[in-house]
N, C-alpha and C positions, 0 to 999 in steps of 0.2 A: 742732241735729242733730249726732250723733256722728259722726265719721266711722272709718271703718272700717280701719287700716294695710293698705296693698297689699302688704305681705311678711306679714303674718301669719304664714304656716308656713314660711318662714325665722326670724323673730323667735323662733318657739317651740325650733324647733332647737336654736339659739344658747342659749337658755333652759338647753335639756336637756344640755349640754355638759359644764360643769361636775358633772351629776349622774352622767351617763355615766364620767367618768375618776375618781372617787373610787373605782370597783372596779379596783385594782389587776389589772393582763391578765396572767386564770390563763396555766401555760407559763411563765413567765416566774419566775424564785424572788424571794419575799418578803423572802427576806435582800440586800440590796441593796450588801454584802460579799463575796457569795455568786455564786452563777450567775446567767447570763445569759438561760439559756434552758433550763430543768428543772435537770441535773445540768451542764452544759455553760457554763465563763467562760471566757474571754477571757483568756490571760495563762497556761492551763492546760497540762501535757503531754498532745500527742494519744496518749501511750501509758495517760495515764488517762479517756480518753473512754469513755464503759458500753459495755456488751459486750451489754447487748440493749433494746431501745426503740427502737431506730431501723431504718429499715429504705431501700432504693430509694439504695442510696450509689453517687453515680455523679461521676467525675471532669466539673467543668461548665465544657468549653474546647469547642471546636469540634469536636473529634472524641471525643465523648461515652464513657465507656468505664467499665464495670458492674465495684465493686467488692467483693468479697465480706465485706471488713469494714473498720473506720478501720485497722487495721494495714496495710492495704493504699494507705495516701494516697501515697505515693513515686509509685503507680505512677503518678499525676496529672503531667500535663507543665507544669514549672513557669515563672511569667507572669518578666517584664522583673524584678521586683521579688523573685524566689525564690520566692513564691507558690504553692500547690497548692491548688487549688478544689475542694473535695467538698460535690457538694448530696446531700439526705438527705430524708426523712420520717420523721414520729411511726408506730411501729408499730400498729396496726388495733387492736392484740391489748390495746395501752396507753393510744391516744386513738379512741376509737369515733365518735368525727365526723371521725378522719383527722388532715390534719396542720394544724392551727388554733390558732392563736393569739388570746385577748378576743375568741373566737368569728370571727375572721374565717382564711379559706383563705391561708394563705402560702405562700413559694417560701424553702427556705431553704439557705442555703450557709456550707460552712466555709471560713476560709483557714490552713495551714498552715506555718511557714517552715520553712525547711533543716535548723535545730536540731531540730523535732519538735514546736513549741511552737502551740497554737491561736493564731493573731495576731488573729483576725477573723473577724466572725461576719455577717453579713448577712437582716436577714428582710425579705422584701418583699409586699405583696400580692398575689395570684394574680388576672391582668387573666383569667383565664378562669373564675372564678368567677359562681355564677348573679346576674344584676342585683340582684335585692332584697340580696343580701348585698352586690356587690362598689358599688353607689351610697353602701352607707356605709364604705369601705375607707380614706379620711381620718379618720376615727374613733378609729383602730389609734393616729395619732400622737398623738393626744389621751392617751390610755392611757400609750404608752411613757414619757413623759413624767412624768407622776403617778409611774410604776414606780421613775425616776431621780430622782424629789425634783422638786416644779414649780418652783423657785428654780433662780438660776442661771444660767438659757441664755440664749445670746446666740442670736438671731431676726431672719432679713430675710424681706421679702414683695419679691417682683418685683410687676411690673403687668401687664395682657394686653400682646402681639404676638402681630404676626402674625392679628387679626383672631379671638383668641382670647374667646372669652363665658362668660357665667357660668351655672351650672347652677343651678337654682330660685333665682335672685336670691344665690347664691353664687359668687365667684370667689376663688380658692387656691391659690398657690404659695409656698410657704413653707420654710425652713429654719433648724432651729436646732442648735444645738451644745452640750457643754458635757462638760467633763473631771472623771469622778468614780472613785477609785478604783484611778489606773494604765489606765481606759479613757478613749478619746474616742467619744462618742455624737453620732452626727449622725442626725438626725430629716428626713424629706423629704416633705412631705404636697404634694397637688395636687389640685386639683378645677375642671375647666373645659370647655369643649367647644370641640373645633377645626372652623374654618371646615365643613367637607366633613362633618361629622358629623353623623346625626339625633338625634331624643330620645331614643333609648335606647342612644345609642354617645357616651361620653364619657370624658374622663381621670379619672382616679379613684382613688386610691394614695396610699400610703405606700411609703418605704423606711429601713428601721432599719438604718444602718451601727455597729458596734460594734468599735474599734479599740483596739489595745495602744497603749497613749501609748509615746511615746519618749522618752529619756533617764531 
């Protein structure tokens, strides 16, 4: 008698993974020389960031404050590090499913330094996105990765604490890394569920940090 694997639809998942990240995550430019995120790299001047696609530019500190365009990032109040944080949206008018990234809802933010220069980019999953999308928002890192060359990255896993489980016979904390370009790319996938959470409230993300290398 055969028996039957008790993961099954994890197994198949796993399966689909590899097929899933061979599609380069539209958004994101195919030149890998290139931008980072449509017309927008790392390394660029914010006095050349496009003058229309984007939309909702809001300095992202504690006291939130509505910009009327990137010209206006000064008026952002700058972190320990000289920093100016503007988060932003794909215009309606240019992405009709909003501001998505490989099909999944992000949160995305710039950082600008003193000089004018974009230093960092940041996209991250939107934890308020509807369940059927945001359950597969570890996905997103699967992708970025493929985007940056699968070669290369240095990768650690933690393990549960804290009484931390795993979601349909998955558990994922993950981070990798790797310098291409004049950028550092760090990758932050998670999938798990904490202690006090039901079945359909769990951790669930990616975070794509995108950094001007130094020196």
């Amino acid at each position: 008698m055969t028996r039957r694997p008790k993961n099954l639809a994890v197994g198949t998942l796993f399966w689909l993974l590899p097929l899933v990240a061979l599609s380069i995550a539209p958004g994101l430019a195919e030149d890998r020389q290139d931008g980072d995120l449509r017309e927008i790299r790392v390394g660029m001047a914010a006095g050349d960031l496009p003058k229309a696609g984007y939309v909702d530019l809001v300095c992202a500190s504690e006291a939130p404050r509505t910009l009327s365009g990137w010209d206006r990032w000064r008026e952002c109040p700058a972190d320990a590090a000289g920093m100016r944080a503007v988060r932003f949206g794909f215009d309606p008018a240019t992405s009709k499913d909003g501001t998505m990234v490989a099909g999944h809802p992000v949160i995305l933010t710039l950082s600008i330094d003193d000089a004018g220069q974009v230093a960092g980019l940041q996209i991250e999953t939107d934890p308020k996105a509807r369940l059927y999308i945001r359950k597969k928002a570890f996905l997103l890192g699967v992708q970025a990765k493929f985007r940056y060359g699968a070669e290369g990255w240095s990768c650690t896993e933690a393990q549960p604490a804290g009484g931390e489980q795993p979601v349909g016979g998955v558990f994922l904390k993950e981070t990798c890394s790797k310098t291409i370009a004049g950028r550092n790319v760090v990758i932050e996938r998670k999938l798990f569920r904490l202690p006090d959470q039901d079945a359909k409230n769990f951790v669930d993300e990616t975070r794509i940090s995108i950094q001007r290398a130094k020196g």
